[in-house]
SEVO-120360 format. One record per residue (C-alpha): residue number from 1; x, y, z. Coordinates in steps of 0.2 Angstrom, whole numbers, plus 5000, padded with zeros to 4 digits. Each point is the difference from the previous one (the first is absolute). Example, Ala and Ser with C-alpha at 12.3 -4.5 7.8 and 13.67 -1.06 7.14 Angstrom:
2
+------+------+-------+------+
| resi | east | north |   up |
+------+------+-------+------+
|    1 | 5062 |  4978 | 5039 |
|    2 | 5006 |  5017 | 4997 |
+------+------+-------+------+
//
This chain:
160
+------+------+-------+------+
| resi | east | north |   up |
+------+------+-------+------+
|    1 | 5000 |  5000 | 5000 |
|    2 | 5012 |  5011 | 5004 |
|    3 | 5010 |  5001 | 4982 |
|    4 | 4983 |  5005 | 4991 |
|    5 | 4999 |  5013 | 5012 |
|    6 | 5021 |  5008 | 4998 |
|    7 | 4992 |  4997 | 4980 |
|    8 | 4986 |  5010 | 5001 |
|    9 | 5007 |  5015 | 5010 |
|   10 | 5014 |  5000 | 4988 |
|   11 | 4988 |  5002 | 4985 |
|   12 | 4992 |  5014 | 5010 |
|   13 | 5016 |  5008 | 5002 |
|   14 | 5004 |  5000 | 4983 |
|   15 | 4982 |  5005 | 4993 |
|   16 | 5000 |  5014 | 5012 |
|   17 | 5015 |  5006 | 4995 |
|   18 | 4994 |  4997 | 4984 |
|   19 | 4987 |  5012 | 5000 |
|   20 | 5011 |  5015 | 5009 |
|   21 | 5012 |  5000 | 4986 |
|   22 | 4985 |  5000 | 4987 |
|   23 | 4995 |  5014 | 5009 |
|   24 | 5015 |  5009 | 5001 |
|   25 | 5004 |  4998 | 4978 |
|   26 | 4982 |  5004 | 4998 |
|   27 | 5004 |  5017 | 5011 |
|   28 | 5014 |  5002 | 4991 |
|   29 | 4994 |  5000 | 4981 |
|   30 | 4984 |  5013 | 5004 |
|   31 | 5014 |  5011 | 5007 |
|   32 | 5012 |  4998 | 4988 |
|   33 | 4986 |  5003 | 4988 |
|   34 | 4995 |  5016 | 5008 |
|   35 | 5019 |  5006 | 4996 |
|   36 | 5005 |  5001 | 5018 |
|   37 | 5018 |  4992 | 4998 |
|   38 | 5002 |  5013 | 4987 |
|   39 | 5011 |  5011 | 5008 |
|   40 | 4999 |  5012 | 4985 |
|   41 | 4982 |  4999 | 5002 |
|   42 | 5002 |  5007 | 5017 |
|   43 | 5016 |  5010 | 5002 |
|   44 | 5004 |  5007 | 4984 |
|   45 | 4995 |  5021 | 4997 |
|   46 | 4990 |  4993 | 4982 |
|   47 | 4993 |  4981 | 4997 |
|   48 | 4991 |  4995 | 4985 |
|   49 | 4997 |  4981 | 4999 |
|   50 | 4987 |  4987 | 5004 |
|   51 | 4996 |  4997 | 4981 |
|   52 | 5003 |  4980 | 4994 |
|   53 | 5003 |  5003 | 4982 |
|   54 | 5002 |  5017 | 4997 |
|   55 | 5013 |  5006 | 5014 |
|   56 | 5000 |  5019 | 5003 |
|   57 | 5019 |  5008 | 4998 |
|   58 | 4997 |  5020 | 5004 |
|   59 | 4987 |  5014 | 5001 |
|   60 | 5000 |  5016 | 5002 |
|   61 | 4991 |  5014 | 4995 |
|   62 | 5003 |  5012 | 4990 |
|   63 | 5001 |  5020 | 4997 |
|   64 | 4980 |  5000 | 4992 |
|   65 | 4993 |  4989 | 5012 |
|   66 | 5000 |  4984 | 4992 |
|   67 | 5005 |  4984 | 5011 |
|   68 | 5014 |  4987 | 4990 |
|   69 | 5001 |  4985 | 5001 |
|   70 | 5015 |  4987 | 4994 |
|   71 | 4995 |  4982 | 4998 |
|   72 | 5010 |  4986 | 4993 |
|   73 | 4990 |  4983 | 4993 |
|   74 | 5005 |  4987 | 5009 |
|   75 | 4984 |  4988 | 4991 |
|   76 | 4998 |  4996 | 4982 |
|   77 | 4999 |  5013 | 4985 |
|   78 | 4989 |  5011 | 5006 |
|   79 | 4987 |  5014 | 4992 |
|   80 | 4987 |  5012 | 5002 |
|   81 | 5007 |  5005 | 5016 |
|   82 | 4989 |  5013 | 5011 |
|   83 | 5001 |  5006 | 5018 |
|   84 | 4983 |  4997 | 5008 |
|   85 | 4988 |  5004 | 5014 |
|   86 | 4990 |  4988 | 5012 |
|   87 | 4987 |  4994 | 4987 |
|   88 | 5015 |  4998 | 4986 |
|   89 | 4994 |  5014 | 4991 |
|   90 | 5015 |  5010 | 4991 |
|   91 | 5005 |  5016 | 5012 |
|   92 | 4995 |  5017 | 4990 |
|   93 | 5016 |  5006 | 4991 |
|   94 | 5014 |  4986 | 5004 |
|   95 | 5009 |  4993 | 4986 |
|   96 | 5013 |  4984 | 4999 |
|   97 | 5015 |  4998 | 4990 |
|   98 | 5017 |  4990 | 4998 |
|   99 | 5015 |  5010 | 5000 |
|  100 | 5006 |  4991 | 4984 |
|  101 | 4989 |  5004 | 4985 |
|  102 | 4984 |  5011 | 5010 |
|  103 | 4987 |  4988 | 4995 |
|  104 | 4987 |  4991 | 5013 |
|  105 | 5009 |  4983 | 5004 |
|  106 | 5016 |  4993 | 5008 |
|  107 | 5008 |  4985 | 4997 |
|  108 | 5007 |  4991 | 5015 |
|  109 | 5014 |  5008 | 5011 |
|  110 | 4996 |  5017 | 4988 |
|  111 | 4995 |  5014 | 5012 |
|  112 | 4986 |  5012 | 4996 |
|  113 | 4993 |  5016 | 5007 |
|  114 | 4984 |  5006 | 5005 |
|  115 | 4993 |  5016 | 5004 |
|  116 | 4986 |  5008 | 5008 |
|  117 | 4990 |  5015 | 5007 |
|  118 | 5008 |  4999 | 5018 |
|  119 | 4982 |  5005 | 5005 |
|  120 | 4992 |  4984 | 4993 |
|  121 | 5011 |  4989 | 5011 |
|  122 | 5008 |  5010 | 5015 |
|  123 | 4987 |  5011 | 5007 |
|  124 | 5006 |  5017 | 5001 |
|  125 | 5019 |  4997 | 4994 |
|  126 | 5011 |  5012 | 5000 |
|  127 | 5019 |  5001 | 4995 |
|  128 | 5010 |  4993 | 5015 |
|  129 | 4986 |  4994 | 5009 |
|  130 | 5000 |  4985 | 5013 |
|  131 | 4991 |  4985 | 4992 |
|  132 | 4993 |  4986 | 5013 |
|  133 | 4994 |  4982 | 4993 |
|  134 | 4992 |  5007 | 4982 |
|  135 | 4991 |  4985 | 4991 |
|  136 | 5007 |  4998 | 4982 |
|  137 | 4993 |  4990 | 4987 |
|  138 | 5005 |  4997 | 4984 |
|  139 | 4989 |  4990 | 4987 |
|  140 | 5009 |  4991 | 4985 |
|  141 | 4995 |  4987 | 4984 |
|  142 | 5013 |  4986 | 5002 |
|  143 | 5001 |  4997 | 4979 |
|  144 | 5002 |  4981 | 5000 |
|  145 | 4983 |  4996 | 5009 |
|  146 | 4991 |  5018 | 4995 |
|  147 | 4996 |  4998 | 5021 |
|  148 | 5000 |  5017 | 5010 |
|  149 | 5006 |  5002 | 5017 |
|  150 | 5002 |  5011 | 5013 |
|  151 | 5015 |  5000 | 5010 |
|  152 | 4999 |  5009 | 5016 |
|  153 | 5015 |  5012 | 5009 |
|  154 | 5001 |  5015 | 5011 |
|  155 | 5014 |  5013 | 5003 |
|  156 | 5003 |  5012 | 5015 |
|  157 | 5013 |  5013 | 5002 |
|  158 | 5005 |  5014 | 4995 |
|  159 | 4994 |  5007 | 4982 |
|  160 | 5014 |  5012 | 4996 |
+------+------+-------+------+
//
């Protein structure tokens, strides 16, 4: 009787433990998720990041107002790239291009730019402002399925 008992206490042991350390990974993804071991993301004066496929370089914005924005394709060919709001509708007055021949598409590892009434994104934004946690989103046609998606971002810092 008393082997069956050292048995099943062992078992417990280990499906306890089990468990804890499931916990503990599971913890650990949603935070890394949420950016927290970024230190960038945290101690850094100017962060733009967050996106999966598109990955935010720079912005700033400039002398009439306008926020820019530099993003480099990590996915696929890419076209019909537009910044958008909430409901994926297309933000009044932005524009995308790559830097290499102006038109609306990037091919992988090409970076791009978009631009846009700093208005329509950063409520009331004004040259050297401090930015805190914006929501960025950019919509894009990946050309081999002719699938949109969004990919989702933020920045915070300074704008100047």
């Amino acid at each position: 009787m008393e082997r069956k008992t050292r048995g099943q206490s062992a078992i417990e042991y280990l499906s306890n433990y089990g468990f804890a350390i499931t916990i503990i990974v599971l913890a650990g993804v949603v935070l890394w998720q949420m950016n927290v071991f970024n230190p960038a993301a945290l101690f850094s004066s100017k962060y733009c990041g967050g996106f999966s496929q598109v990955h935010c370089s720079d912005f700033a914005l400039d002398a009439t107002g306008n926020i820019v924005f530099v993003f480099e394709n990590s996915a696929s060919q890419i076209s019909d790239i537009t910044l958008v709001d909430d409901q994926e509708r297309q933000i009044p007055g932005s524009a995308c291009e790559n830097s290499f021949d102006l038109q609306n598409s990037a091919k992988p590892g090409e970076s791009f730019k978009c631009t846009s009434p700093g208005g329509s994104i950063i409520t009331g934004a004004v040259f050297g402002t401090i930015v805190s946690d914006q929501r960025i989103q950019v919509r894009y046609r990946t050309d081999a399925s002719g699938i949109y998606h969004v990919d989702t971002g933020s920045i915070k810092g300074s704008t100047g």
